[in-house]
N, CA, C and O atoms as a GROMACS GRO file, in nm:
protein
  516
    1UNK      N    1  -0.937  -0.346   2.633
    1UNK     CA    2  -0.963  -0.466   2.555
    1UNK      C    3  -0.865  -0.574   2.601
    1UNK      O    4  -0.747  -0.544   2.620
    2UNK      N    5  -0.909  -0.701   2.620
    2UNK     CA    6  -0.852  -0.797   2.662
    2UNK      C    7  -0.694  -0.879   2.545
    2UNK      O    8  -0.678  -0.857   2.425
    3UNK      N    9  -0.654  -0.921   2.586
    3UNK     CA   10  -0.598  -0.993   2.444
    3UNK      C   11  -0.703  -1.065   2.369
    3UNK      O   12  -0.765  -1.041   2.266
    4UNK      N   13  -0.701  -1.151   2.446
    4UNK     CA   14  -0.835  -1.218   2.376
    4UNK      C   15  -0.934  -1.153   2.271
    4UNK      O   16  -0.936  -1.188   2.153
    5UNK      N   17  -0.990  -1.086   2.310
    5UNK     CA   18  -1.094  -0.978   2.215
    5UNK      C   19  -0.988  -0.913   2.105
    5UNK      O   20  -1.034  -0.924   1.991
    6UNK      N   21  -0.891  -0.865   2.106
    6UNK     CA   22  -0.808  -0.791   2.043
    6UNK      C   23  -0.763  -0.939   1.943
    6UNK      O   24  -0.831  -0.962   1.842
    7UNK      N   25  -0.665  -1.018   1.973
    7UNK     CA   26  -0.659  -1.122   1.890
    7UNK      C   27  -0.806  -1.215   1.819
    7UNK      O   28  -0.769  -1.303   1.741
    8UNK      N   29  -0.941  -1.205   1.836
    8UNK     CA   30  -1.057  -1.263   1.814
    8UNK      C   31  -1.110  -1.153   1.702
    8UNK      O   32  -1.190  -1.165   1.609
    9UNK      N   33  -1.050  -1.065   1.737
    9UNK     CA   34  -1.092  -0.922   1.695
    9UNK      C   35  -1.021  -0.909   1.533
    9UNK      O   36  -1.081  -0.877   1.430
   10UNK      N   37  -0.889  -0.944   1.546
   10UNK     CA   38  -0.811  -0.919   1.431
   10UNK      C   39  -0.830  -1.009   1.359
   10UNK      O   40  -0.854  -0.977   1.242
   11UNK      N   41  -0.828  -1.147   1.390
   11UNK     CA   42  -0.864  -1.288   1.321
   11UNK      C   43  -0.989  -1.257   1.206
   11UNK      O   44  -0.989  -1.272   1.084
   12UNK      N   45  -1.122  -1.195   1.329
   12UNK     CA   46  -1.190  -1.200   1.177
   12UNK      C   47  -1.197  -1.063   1.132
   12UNK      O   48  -1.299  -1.049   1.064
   13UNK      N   49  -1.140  -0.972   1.140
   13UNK     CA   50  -1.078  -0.872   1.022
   13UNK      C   51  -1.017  -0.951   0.910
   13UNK      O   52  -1.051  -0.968   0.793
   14UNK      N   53  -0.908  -0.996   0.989
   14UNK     CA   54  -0.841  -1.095   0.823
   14UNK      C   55  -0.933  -1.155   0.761
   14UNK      O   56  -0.975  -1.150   0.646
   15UNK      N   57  -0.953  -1.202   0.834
   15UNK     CA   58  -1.045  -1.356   0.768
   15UNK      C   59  -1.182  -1.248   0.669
   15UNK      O   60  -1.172  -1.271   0.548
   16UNK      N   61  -1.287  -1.151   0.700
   16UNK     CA   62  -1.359  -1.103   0.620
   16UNK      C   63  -1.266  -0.991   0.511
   16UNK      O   64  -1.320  -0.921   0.424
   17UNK      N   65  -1.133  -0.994   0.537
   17UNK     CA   66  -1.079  -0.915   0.401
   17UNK      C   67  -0.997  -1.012   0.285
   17UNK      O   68  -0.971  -0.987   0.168
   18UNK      N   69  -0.971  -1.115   0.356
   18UNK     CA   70  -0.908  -1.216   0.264
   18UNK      C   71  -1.031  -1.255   0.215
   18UNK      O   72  -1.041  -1.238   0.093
   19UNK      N   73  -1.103  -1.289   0.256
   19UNK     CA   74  -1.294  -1.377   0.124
   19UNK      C   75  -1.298  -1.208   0.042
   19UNK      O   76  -1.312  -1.207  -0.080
   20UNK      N   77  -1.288  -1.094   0.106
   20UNK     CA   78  -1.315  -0.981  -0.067
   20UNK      C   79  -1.215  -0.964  -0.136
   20UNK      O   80  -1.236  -0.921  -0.249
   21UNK      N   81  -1.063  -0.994  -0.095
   21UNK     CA   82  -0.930  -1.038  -0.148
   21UNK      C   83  -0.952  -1.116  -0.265
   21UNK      O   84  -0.919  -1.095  -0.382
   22UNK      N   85  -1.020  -1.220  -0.208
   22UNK     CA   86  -1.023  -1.371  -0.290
   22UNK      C   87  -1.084  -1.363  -0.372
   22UNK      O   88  -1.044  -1.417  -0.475
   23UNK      N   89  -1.216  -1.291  -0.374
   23UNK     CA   90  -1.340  -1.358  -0.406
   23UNK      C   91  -1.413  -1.197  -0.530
   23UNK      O   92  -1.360  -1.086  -0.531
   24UNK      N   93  -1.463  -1.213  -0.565
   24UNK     CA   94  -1.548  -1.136  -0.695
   24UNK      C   95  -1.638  -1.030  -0.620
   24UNK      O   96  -1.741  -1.077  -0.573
   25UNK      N   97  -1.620  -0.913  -0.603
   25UNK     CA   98  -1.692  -0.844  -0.508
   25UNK      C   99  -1.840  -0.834  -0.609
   25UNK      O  100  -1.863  -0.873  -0.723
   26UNK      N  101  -1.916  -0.768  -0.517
   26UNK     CA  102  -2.074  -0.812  -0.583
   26UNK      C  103  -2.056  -0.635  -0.603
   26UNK      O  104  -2.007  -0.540  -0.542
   27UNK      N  105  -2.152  -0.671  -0.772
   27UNK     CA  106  -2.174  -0.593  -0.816
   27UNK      C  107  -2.252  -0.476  -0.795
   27UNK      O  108  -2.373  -0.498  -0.804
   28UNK      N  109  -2.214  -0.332  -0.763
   28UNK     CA  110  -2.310  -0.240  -0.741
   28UNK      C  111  -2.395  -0.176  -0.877
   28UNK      O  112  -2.341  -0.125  -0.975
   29UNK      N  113  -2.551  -0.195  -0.854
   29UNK     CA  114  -2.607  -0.113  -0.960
   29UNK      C  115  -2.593   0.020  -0.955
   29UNK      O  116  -2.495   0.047  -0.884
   30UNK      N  117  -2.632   0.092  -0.986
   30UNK     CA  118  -2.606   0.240  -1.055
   30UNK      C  119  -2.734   0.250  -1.119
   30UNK      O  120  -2.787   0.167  -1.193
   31UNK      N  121  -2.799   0.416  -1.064
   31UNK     CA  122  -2.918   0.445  -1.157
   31UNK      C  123  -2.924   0.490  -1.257
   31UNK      O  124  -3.022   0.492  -1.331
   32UNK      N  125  -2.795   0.543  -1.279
   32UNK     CA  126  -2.722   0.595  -1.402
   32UNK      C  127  -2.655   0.542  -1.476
   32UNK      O  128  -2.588   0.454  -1.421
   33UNK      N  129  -2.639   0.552  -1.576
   33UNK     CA  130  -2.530   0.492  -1.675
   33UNK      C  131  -2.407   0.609  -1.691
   33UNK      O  132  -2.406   0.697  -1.777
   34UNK      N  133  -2.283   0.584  -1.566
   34UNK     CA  134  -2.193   0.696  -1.593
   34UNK      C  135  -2.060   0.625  -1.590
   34UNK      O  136  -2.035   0.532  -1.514
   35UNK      N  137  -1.970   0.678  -1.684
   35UNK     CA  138  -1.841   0.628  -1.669
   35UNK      C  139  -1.799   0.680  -1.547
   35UNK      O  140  -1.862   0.770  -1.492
   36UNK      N  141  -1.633   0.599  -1.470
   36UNK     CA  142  -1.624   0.643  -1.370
   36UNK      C  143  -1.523   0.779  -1.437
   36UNK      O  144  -1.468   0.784  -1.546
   37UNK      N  145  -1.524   0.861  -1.345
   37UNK     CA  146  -1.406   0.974  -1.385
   37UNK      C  147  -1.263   0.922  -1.338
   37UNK      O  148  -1.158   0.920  -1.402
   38UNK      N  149  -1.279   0.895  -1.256
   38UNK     CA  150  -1.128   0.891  -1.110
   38UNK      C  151  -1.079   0.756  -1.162
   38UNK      O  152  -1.002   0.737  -1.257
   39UNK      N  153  -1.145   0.657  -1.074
   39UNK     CA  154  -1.026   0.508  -1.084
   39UNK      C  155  -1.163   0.369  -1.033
   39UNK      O  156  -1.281   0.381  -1.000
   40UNK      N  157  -1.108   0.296  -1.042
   40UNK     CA  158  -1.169   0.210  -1.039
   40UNK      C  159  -1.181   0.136  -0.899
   40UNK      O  160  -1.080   0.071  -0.874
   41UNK      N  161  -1.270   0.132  -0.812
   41UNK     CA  162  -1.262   0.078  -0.652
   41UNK      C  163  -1.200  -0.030  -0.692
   41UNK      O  164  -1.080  -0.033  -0.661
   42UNK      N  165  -1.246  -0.138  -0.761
   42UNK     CA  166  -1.224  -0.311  -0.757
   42UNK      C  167  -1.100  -0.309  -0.801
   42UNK      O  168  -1.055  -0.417  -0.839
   43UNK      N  169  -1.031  -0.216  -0.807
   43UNK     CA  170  -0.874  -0.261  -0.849
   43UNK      C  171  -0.796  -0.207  -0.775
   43UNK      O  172  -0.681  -0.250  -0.775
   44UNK      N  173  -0.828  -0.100  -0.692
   44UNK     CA  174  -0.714  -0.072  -0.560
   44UNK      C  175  -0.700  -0.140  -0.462
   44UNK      O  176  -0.782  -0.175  -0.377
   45UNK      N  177  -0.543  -0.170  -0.478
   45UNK     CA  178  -0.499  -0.272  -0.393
   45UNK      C  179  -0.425  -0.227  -0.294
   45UNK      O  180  -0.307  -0.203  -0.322
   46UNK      N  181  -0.469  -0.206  -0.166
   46UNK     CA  182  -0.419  -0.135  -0.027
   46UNK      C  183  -0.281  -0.153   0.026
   46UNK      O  184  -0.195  -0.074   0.068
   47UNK      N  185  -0.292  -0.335   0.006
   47UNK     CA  186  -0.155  -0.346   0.022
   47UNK      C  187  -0.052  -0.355  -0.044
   47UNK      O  188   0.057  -0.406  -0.015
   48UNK      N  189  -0.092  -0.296  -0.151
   48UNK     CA  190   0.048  -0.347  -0.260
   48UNK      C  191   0.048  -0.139  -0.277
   48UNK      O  192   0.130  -0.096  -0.358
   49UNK      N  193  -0.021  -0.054  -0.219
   49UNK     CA  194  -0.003   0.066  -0.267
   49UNK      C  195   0.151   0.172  -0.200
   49UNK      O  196   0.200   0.142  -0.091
   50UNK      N  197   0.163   0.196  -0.217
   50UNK     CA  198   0.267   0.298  -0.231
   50UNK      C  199   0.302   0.374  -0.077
   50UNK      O  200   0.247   0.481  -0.051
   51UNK      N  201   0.404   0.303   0.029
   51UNK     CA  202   0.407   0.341   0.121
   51UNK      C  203   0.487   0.482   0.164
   51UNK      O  204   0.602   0.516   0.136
   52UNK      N  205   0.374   0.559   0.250
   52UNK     CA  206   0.417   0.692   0.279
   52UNK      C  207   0.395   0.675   0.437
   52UNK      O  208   0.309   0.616   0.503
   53UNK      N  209   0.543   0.774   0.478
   53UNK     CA  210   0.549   0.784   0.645
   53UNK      C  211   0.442   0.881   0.646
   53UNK      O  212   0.400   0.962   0.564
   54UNK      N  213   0.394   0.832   0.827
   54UNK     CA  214   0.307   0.854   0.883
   54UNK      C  215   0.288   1.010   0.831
   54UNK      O  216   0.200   1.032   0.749
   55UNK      N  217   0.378   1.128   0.883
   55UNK     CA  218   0.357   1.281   0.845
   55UNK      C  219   0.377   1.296   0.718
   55UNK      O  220   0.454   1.376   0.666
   56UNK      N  221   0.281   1.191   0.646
   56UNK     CA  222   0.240   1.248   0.464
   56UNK      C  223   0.253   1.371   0.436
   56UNK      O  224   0.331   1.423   0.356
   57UNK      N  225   0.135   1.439   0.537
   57UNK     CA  226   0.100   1.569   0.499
   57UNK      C  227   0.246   1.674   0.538
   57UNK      O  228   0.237   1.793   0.508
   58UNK      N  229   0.340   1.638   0.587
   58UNK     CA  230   0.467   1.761   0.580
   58UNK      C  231   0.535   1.747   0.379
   58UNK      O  232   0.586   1.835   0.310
   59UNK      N  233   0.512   1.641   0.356
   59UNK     CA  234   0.520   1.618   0.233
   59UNK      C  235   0.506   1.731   0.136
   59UNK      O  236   0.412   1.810   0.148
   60UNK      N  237   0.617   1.745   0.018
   60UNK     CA  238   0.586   1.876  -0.015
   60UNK      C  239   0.419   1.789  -0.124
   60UNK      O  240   0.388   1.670  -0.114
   61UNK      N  241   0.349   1.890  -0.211
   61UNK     CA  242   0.212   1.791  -0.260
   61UNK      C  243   0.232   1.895  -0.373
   61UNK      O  244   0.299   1.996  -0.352
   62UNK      N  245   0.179   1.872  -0.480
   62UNK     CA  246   0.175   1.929  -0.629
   62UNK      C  247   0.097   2.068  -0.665
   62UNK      O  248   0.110   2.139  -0.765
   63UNK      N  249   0.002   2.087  -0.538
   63UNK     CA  250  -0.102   2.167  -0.574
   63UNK      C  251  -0.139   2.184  -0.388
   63UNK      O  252  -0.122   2.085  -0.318
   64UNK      N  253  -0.172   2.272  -0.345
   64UNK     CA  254  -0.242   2.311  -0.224
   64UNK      C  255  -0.389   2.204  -0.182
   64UNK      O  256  -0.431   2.161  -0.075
   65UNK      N  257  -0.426   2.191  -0.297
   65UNK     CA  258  -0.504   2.062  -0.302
   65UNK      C  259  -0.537   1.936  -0.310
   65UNK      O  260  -0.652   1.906  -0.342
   66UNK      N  261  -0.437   1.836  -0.281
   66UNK     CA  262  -0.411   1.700  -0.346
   66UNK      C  263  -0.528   1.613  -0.297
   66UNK      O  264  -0.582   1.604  -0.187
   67UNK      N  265  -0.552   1.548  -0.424
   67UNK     CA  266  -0.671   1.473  -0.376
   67UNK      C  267  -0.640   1.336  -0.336
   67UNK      O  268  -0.553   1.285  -0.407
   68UNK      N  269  -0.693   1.249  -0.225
   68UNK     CA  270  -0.578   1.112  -0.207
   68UNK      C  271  -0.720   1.053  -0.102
   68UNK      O  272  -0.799   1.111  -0.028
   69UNK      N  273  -0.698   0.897  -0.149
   69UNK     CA  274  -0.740   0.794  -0.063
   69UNK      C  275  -0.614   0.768   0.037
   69UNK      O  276  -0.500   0.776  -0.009
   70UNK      N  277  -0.640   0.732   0.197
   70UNK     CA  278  -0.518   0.670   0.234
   70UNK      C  279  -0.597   0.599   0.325
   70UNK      O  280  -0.697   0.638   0.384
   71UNK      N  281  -0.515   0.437   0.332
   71UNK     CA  282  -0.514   0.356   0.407
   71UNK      C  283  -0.399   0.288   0.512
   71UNK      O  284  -0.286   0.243   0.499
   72UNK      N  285  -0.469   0.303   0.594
   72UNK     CA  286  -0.391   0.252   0.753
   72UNK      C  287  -0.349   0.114   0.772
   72UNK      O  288  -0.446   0.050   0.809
   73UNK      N  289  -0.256   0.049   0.763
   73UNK     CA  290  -0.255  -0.092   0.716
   73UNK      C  291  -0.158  -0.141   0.836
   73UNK      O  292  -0.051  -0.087   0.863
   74UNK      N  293  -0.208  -0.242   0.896
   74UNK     CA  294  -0.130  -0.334   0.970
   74UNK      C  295  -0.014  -0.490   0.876
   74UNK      O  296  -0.052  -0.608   0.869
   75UNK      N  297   0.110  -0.438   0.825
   75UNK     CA  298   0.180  -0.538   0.774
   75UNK      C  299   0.197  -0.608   0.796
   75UNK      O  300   0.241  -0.689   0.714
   76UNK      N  301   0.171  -0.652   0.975
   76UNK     CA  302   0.231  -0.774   1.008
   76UNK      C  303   0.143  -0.851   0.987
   76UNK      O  304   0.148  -0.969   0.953
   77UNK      N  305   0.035  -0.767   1.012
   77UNK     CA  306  -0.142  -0.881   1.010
   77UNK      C  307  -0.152  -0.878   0.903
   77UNK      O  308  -0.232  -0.968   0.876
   78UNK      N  309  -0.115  -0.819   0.796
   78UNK     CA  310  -0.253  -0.802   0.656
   78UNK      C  311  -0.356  -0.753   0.661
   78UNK      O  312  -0.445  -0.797   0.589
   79UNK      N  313  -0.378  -0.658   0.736
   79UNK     CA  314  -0.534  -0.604   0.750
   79UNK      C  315  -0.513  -0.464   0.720
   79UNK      O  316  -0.410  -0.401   0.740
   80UNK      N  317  -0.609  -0.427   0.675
   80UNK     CA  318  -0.651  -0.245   0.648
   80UNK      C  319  -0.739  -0.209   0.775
   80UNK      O  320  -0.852  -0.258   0.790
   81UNK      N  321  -0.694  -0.139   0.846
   81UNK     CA  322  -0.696  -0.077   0.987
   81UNK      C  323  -0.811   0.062   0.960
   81UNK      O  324  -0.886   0.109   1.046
   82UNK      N  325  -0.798   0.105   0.828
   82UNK     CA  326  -0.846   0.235   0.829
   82UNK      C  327  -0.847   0.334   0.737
   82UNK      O  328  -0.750   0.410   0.738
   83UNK      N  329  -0.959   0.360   0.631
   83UNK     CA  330  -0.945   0.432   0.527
   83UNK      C  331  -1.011   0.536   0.515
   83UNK      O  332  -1.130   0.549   0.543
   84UNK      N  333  -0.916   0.645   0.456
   84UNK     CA  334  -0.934   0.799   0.471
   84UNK      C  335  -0.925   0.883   0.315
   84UNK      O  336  -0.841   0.851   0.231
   85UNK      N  337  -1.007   0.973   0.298
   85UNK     CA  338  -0.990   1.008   0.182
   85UNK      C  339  -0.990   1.183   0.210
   85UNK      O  340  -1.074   1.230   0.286
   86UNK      N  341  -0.880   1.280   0.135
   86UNK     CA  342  -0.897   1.422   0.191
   86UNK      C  343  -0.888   1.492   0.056
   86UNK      O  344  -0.819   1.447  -0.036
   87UNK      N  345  -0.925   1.549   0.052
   87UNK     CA  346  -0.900   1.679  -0.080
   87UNK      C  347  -0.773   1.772  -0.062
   87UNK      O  348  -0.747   1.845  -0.157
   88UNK      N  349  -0.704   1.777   0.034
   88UNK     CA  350  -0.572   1.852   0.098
   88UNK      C  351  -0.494   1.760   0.168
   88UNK      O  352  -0.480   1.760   0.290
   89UNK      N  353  -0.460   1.705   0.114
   89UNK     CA  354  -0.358   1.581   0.180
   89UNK      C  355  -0.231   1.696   0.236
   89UNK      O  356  -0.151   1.630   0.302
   90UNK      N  357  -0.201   1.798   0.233
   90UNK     CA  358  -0.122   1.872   0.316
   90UNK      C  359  -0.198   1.930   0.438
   90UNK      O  360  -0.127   2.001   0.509
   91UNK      N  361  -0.292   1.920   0.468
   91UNK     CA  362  -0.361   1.975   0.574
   91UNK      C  363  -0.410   1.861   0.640
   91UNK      O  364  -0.419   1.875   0.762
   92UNK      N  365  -0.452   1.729   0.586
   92UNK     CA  366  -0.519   1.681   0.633
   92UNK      C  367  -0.536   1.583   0.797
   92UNK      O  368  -0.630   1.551   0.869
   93UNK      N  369  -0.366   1.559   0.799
   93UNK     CA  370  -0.337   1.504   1.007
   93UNK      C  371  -0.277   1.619   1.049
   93UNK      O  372  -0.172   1.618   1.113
   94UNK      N  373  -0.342   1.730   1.013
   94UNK     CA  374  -0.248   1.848   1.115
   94UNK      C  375  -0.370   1.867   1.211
   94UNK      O  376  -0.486   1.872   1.169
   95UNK      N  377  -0.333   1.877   1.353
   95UNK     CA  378  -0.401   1.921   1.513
   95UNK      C  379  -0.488   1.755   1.483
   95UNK      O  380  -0.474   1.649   1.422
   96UNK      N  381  -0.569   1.816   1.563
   96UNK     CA  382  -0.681   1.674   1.583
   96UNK      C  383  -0.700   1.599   1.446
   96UNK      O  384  -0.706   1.646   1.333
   97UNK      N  385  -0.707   1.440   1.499
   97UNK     CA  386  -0.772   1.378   1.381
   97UNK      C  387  -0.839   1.248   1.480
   97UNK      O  388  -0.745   1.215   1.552
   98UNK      N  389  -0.918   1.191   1.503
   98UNK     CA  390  -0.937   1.056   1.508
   98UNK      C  391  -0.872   0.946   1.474
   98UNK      O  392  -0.833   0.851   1.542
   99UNK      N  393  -0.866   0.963   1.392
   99UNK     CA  394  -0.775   0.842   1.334
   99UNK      C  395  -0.639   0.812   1.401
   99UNK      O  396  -0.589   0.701   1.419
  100UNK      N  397  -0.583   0.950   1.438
  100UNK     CA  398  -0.418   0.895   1.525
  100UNK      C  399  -0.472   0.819   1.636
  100UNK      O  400  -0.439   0.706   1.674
  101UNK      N  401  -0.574   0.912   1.689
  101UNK     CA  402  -0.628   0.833   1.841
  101UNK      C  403  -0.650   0.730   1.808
  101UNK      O  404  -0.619   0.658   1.903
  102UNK      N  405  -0.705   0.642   1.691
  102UNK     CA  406  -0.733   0.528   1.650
  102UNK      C  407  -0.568   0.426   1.649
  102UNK      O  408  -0.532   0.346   1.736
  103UNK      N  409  -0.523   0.449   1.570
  103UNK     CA  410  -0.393   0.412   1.514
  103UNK      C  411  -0.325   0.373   1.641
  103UNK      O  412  -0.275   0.262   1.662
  104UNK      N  413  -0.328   0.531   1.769
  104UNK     CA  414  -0.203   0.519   1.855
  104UNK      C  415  -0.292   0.422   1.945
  104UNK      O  416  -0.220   0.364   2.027
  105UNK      N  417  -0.430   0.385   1.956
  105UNK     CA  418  -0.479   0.312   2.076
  105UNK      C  419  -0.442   0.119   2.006
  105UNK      O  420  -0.427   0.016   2.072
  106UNK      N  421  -0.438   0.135   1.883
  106UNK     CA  422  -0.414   0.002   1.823
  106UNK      C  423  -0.243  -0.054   1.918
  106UNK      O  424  -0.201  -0.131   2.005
  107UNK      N  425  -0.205   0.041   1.831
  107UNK     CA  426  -0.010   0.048   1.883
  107UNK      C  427  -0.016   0.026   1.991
  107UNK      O  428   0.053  -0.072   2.019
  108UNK      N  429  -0.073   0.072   2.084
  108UNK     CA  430  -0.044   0.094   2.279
  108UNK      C  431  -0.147  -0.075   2.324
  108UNK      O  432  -0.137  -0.119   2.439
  109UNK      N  433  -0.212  -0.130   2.246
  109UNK     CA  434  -0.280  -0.266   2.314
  109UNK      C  435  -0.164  -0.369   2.231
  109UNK      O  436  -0.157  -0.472   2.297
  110UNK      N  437  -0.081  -0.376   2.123
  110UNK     CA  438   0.000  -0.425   2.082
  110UNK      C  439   0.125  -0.449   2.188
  110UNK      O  440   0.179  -0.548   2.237
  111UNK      N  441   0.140  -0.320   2.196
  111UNK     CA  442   0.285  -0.333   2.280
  111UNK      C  443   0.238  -0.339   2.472
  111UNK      O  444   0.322  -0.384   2.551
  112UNK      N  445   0.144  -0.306   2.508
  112UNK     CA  446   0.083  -0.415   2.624
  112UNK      C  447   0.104  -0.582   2.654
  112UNK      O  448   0.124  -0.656   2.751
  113UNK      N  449   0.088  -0.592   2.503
  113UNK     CA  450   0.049  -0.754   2.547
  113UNK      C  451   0.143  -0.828   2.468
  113UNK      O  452   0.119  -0.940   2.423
  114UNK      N  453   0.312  -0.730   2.440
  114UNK     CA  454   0.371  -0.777   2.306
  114UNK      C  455   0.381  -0.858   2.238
  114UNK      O  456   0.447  -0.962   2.237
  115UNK      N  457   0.265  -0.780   2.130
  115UNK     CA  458   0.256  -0.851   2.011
  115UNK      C  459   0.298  -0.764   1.890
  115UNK      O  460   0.297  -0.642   1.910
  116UNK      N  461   0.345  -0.819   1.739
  116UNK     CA  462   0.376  -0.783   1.702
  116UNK      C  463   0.334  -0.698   1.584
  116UNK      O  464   0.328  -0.745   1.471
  117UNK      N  465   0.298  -0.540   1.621
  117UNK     CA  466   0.186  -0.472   1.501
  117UNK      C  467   0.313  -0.397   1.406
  117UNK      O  468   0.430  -0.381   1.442
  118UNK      N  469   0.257  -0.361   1.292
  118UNK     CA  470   0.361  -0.246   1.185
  118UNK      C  471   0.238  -0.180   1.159
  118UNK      O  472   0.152  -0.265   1.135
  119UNK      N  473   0.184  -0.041   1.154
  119UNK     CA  474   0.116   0.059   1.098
  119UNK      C  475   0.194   0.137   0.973
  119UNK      O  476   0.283   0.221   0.965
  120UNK      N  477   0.135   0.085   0.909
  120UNK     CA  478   0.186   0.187   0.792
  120UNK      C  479   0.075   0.247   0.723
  120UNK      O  480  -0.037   0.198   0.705
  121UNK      N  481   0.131   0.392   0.676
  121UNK     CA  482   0.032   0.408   0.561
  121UNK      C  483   0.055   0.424   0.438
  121UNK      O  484   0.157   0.471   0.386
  122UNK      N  485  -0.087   0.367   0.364
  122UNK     CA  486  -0.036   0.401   0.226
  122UNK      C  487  -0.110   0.466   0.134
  122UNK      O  488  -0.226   0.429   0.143
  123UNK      N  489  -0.088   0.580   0.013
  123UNK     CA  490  -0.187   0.610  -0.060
  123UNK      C  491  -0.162   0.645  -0.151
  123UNK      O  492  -0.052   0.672  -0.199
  124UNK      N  493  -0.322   0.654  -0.215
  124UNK     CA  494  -0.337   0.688  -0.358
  124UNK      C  495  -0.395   0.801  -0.411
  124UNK      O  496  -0.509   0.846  -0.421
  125UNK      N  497  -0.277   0.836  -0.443
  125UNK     CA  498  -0.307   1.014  -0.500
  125UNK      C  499  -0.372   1.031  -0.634
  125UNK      O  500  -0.337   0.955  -0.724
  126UNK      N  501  -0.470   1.132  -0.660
  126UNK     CA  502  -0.552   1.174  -0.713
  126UNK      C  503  -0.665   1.049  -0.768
  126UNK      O  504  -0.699   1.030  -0.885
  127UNK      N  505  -0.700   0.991  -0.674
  127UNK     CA  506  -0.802   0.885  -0.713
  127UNK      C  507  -0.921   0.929  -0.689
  127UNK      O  508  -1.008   0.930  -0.776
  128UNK      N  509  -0.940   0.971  -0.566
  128UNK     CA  510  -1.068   0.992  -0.530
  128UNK      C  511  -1.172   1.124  -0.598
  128UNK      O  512  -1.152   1.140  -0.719
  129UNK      N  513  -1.238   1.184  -0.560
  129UNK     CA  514  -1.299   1.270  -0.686
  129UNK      C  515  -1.415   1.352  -0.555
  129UNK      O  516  -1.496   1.438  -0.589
   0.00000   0.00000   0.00000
C-alpha cells in the first residue's frame, strides 16, 4: 500500500466514525420485543474503554470462560482498527489469529513511511452474550 492509499485510507475511517460518534445511530427494528440481557451497543464507547496490553489473554480472567468484546484502536488516529468478541478471553490470541497479522501489517506500513501509529487494545468484559 502506497502512503497515499494508507493516509486516504485512514482519513475516511475517521471521518465515517466521527459522523456515528456524532450523530444518533439509526434505529434497529427487532421482530421481537426482547429486553437486552448483556449491555447496550449505543453506549460502548471504544475509546474511552479500559486499556489492556496487547497479551490480555496471559491475564489471569475470573472463570476459564470470560466473555469480552475487544477493540483494536489506533490512539494517535482515533480510529477503531478492529473488533473482536471471544467467550475465553484466556485462549483467545494464543497460536494463530488474523487479527495480529492485521494489527502487525498496520504497524510495519506506519513505521515504513514514519508515521505516527499507537495500537492499543481495549475491552469490555462480560458484555457480549
Amino acid at each position: 500500500m502506497s502512503l497515499e492509499a494508507l493516509l486516504k485510507w485512514k482519513s475516511q475511517i475517521f471521518e465515517y466514525q466521527q459522523k456515528v460518534r456524532e450523530n444518533k445511530p439509526p434505529q434497529q427494528t427487532a421482530l421481537f420485543d426482547l429486553t437486552p440481557k448483556h449491555c447496550d451497543p449505543d453506549q460502548i464507547a471504544p475509546l474511552l474503554l479500559r486499556l489492556v496490553p496487547m497479551s490480555f489473554y496471559r491475564m489471569p480472567v475470573d472463570s476459564p470462560g470470560s466473555t469480552c468484546l475487544y477493540f483494536i484502536i489506533d490512539s494517535a488516529a482515533s480510529v477503531v482498527l478492529y473488533v473482536g468478541e471471544t467467550c475465553r478471553s484466556n485462549k483467545r490470541w494464543q497460536g494463530i489469529n488474523t487479527c495480529k497479522d492485521y494489527i502487525a501489517s498496520y504497524q510495519d506500513l506506519h513505521y515504513r513511511y514514519g508515521l505516527l501509529s499507537s495500537s492499543q487494545r481495549r475491552i469490555l468484559v462480560g458484555c457480549s452474550g
